[in-house]
MMTF fields as JSON, N, C-alpha, C and O atoms, coordinates in Angstrom:
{
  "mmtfVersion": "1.0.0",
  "mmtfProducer": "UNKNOWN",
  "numBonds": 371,
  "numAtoms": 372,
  "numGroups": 93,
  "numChains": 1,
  "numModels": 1,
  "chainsPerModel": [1],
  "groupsPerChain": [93],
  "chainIdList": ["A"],
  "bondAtomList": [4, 2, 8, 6, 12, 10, 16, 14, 20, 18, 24, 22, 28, 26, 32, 30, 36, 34, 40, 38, 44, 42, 48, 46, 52, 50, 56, 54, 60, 58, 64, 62, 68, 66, 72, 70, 76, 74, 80, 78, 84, 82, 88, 86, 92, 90, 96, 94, 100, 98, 104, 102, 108, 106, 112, 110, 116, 114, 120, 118, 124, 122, 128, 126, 132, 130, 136, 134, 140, 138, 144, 142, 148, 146, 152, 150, 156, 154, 160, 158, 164, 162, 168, 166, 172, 170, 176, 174, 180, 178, 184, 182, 188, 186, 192, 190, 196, 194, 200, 198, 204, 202, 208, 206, 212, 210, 216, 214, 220, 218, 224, 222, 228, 226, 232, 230, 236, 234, 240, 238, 244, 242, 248, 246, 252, 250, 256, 254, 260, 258, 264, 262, 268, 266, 272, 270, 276, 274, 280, 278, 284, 282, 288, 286, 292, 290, 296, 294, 300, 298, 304, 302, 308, 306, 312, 310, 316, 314, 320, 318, 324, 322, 328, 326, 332, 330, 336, 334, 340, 338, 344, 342, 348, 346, 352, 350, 356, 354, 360, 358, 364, 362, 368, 366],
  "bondOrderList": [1, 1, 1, 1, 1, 1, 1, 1, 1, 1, 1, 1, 1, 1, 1, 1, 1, 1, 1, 1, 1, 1, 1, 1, 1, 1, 1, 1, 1, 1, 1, 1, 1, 1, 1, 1, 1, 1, 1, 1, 1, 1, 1, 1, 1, 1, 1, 1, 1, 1, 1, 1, 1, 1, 1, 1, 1, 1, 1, 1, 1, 1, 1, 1, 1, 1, 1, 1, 1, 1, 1, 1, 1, 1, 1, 1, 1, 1, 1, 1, 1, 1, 1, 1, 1, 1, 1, 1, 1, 1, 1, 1],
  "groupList": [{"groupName": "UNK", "atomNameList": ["N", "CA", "C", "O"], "elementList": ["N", "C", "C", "O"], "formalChargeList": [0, 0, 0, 0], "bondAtomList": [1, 0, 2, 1, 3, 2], "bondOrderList": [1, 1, 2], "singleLetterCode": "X", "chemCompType": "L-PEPTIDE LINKING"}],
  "groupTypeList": [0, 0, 0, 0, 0, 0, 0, 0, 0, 0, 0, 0, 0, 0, 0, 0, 0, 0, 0, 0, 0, 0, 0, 0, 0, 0, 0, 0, 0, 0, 0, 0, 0, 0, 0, 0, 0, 0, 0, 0, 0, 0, 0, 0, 0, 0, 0, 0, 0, 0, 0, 0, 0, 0, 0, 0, 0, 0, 0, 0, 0, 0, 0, 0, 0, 0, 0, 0, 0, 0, 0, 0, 0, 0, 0, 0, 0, 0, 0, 0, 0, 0, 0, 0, 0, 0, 0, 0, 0, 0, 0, 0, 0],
  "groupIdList": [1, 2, 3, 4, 5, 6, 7, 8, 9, 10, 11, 12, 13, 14, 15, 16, 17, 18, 19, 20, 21, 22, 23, 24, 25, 26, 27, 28, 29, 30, 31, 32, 33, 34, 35, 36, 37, 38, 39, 40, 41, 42, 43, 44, 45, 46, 47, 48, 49, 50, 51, 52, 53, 54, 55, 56, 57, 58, 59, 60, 61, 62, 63, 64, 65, 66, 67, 68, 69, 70, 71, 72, 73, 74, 75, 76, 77, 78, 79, 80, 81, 82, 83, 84, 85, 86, 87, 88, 89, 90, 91, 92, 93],
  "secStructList": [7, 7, 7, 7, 7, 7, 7, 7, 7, 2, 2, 2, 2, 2, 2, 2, 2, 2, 2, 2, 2, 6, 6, 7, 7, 2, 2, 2, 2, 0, 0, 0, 0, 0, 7, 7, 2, 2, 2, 2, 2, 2, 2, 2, 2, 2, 2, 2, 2, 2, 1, 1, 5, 6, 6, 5, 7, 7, 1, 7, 2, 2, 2, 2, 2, 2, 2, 2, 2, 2, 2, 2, 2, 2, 2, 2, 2, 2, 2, 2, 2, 2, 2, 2, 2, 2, 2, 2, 2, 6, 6, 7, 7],
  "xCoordList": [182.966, 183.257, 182.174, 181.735, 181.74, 180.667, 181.096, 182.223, 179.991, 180.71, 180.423, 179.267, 181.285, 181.172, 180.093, 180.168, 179.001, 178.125, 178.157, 177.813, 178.541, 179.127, 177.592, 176.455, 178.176, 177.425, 177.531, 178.474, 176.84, 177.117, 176.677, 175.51, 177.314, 176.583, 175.693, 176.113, 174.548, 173.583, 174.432, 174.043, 175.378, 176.306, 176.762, 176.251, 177.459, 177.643, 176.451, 176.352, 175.805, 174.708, 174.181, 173.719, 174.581, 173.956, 174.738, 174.377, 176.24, 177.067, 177.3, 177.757, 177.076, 176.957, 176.035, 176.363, 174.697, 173.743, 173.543, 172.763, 173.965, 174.852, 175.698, 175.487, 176.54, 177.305, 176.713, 177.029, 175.698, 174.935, 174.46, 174.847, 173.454, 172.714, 173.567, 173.099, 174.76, 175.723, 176.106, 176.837, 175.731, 176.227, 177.242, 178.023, 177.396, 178.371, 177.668, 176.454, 178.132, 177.659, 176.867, 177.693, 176.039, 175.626, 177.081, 177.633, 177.343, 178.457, 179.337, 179.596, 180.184, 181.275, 181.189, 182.168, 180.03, 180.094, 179.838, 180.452, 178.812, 178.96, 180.557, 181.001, 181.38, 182.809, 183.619, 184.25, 183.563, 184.638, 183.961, 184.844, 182.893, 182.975, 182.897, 183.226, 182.398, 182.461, 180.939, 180.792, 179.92, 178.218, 177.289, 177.564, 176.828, 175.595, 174.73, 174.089, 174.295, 173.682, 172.26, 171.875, 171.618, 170.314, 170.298, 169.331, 171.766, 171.479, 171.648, 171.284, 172.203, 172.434, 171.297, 171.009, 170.518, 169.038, 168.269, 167.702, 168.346, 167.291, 167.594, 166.671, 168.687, 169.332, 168.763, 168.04, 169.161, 168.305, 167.082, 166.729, 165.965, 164.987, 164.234, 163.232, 164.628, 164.86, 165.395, 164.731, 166.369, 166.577, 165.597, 164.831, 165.157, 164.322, 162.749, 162.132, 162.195, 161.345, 160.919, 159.822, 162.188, 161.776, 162.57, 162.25, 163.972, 164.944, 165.478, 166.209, 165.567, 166.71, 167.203, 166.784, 168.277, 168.521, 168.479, 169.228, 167.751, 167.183, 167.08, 166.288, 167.846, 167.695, 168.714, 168.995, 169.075, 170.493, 169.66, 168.658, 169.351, 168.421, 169.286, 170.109, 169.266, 169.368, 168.471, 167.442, 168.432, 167.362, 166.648, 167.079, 164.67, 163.951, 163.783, 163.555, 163.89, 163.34, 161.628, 160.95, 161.183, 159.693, 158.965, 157.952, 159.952, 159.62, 159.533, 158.541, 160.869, 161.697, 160.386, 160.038, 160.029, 158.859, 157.443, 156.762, 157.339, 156.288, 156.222, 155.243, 156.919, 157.865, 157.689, 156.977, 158.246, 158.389, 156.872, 156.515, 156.112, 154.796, 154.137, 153.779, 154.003, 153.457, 153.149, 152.281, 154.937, 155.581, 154.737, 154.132, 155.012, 154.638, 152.954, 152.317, 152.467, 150.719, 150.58, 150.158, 151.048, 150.655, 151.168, 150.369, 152.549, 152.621, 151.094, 150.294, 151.161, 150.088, 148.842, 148.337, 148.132, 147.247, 147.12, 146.309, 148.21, 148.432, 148.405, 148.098, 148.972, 149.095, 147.546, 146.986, 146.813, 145.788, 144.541, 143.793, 144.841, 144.001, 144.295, 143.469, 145.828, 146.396, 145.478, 145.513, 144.931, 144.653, 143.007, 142.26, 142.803, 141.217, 141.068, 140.469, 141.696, 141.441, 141.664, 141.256, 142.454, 142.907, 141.833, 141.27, 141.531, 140.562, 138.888, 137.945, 138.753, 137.352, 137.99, 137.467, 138.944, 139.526, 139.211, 138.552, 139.66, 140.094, 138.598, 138.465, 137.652, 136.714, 135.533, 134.487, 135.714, 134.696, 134.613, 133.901, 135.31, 135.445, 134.269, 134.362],
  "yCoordList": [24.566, 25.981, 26.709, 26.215, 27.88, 28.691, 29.421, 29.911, 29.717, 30.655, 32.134, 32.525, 32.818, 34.138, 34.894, 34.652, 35.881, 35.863, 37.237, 38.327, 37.06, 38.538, 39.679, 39.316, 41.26, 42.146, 42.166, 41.603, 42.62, 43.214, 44.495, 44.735, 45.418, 46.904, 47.237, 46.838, 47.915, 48.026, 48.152, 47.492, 48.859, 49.461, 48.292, 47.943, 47.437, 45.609, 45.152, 45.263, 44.817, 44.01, 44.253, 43.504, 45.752, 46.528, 45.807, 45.095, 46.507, 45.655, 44.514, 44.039, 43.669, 42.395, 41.914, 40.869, 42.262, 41.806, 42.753, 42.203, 43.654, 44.698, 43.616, 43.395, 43.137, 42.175, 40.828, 40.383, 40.311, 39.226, 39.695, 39.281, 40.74, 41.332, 41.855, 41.961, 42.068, 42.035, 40.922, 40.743, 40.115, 38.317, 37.64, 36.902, 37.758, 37.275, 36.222, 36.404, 34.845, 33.31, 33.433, 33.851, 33.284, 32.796, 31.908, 32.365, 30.887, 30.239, 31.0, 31.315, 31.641, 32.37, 33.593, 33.785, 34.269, 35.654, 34.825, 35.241, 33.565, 33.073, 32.622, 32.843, 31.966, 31.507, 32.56, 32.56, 33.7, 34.71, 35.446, 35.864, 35.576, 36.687, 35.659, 35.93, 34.371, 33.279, 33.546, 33.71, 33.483, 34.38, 32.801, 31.811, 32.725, 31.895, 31.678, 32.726, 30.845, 30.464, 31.472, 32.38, 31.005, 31.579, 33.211, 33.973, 33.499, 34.866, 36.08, 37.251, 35.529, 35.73, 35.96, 37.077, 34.986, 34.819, 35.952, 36.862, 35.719, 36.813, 38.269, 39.047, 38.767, 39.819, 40.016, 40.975, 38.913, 39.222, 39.723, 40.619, 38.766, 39.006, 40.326, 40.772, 40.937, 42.327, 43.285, 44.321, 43.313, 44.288, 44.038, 44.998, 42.765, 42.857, 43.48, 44.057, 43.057, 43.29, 45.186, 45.719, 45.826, 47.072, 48.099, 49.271, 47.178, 48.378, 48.841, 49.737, 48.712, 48.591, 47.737, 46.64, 47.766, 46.538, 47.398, 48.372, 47.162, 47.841, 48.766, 49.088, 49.802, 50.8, 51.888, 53.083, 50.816, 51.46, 52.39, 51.675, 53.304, 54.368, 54.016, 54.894, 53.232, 52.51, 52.337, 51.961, 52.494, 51.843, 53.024, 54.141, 52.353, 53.016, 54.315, 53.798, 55.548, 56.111, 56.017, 56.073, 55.889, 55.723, 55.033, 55.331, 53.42, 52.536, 52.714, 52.524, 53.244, 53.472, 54.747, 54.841, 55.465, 56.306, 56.084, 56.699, 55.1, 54.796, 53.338, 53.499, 52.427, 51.9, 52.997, 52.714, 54.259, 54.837, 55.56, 55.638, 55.993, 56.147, 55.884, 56.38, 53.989, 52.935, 52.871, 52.948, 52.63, 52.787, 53.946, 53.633, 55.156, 55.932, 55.996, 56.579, 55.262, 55.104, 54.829, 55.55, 53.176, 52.315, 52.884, 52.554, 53.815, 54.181, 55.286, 55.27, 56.126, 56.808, 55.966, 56.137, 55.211, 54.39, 54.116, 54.528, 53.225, 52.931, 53.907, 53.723, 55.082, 56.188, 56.398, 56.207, 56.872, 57.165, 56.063, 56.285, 55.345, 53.901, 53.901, 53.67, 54.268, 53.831, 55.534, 55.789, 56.254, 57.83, 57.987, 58.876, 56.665, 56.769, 55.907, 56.372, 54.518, 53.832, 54.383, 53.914, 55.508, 56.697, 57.156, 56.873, 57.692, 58.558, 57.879, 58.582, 57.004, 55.501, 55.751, 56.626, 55.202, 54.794, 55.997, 55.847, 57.022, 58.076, 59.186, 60.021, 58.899, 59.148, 58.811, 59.438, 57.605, 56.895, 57.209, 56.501, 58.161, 58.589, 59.197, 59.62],
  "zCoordList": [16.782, 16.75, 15.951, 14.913, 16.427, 15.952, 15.049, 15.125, 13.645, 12.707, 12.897, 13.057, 12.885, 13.042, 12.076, 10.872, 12.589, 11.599, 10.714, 11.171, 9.608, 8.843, 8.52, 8.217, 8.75, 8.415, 6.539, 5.983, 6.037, 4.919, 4.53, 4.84, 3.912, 3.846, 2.522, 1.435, 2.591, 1.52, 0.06, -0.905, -0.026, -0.864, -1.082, -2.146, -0.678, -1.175, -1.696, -2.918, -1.286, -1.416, -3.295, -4.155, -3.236, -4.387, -5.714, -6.651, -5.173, -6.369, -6.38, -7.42, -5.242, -5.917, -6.489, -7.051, -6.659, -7.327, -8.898, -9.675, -9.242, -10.049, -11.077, -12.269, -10.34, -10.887, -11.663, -12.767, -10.655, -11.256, -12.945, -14.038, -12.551, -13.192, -14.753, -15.887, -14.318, -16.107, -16.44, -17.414, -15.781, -16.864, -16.0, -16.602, -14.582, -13.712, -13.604, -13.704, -13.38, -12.788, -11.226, -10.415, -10.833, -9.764, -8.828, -7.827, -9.359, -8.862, -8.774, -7.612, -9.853, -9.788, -8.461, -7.741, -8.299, -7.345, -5.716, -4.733, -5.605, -4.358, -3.98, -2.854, -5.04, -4.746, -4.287, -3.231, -5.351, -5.339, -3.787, -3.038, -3.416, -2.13, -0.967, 0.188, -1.41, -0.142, 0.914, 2.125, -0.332, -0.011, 0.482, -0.195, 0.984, 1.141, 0.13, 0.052, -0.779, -1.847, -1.568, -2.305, -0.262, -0.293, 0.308, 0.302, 0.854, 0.911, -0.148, -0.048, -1.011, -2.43, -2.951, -3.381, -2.991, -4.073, -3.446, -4.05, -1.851, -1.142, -1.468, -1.231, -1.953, -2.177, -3.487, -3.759, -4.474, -5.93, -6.014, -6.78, -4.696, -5.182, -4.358, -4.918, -3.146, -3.159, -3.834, -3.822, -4.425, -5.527, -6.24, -6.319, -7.042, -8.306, -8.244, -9.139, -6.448, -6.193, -5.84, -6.005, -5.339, -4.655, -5.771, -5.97, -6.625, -7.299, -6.404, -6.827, -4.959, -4.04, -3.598, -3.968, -2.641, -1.253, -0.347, -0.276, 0.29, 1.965, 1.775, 0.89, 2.515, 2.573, 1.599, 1.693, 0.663, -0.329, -1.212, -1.213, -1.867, -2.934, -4.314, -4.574, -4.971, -5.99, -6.697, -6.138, -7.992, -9.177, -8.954, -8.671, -9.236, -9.948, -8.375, -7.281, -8.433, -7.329, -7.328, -6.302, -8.474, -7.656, -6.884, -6.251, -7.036, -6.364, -5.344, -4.641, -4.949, -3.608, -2.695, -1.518, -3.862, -3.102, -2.428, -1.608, -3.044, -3.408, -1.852, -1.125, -1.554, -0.566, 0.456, 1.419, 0.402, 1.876, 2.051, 3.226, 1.247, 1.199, 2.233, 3.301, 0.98, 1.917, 3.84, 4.71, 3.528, 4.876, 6.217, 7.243, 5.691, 6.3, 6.44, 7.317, 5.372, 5.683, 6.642, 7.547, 6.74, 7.273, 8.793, 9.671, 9.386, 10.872, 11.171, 12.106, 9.996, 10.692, 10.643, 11.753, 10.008, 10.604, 11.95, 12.779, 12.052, 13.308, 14.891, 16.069, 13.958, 15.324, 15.52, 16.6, 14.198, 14.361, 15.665, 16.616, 15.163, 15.532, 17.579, 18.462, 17.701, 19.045, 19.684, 20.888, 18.941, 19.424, 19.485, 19.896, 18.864, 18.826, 20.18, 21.15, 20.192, 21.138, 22.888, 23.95, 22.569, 23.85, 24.174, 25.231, 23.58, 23.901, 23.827, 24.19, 23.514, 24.232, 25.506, 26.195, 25.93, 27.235, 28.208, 29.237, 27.856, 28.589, 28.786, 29.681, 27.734, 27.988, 28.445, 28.274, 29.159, 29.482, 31.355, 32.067, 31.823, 33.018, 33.684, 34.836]
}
């Protein structure tokens, strides 16, 4: 039998690692919510790494700014790049 594969919402994710983070057991918060050892850790080490979980706006906001920045560089690069290569193409007529 297949295990059903659970969502979790950013807003979880937050307080449970919230929880770690005030002196809760590793063991104790995987038992009590019934969590995956390593999806747990991966959760830690996104919060620790960004001061969010995903897309939750938690912790430091500059991080979080600084993250969507990034983010947004790196599409317009890309647009840019897909607009140069257009127009080689399109002008070579």
């Amino acid at each position: 039998m297949s295990k059903i594969r659970r969502r979790f919402t950013d807003e979880f994710k937050s307080r449970i690692v919230k929880l770690y983070e005030n002196g809760k057991p590793k063991k104790d918060i995987i038992k009590e919510y019934n969590l995956n050892p390593s999806t747990f850790n991966n959760w830690i080490k996104i919060y620790q790494k960004m001061g969010v979980c995903r897309r939750y706006k938690t912790g430091n906001p500059e991080k979080y700014e600084l993250i969507e920045l990034q983010k947004e560089n790196q599409r317009l690069q890309l647009e840019n790049y897909i607009l140069k290569e257009a127009a080689l193409i399109l002008g070579r007529k």
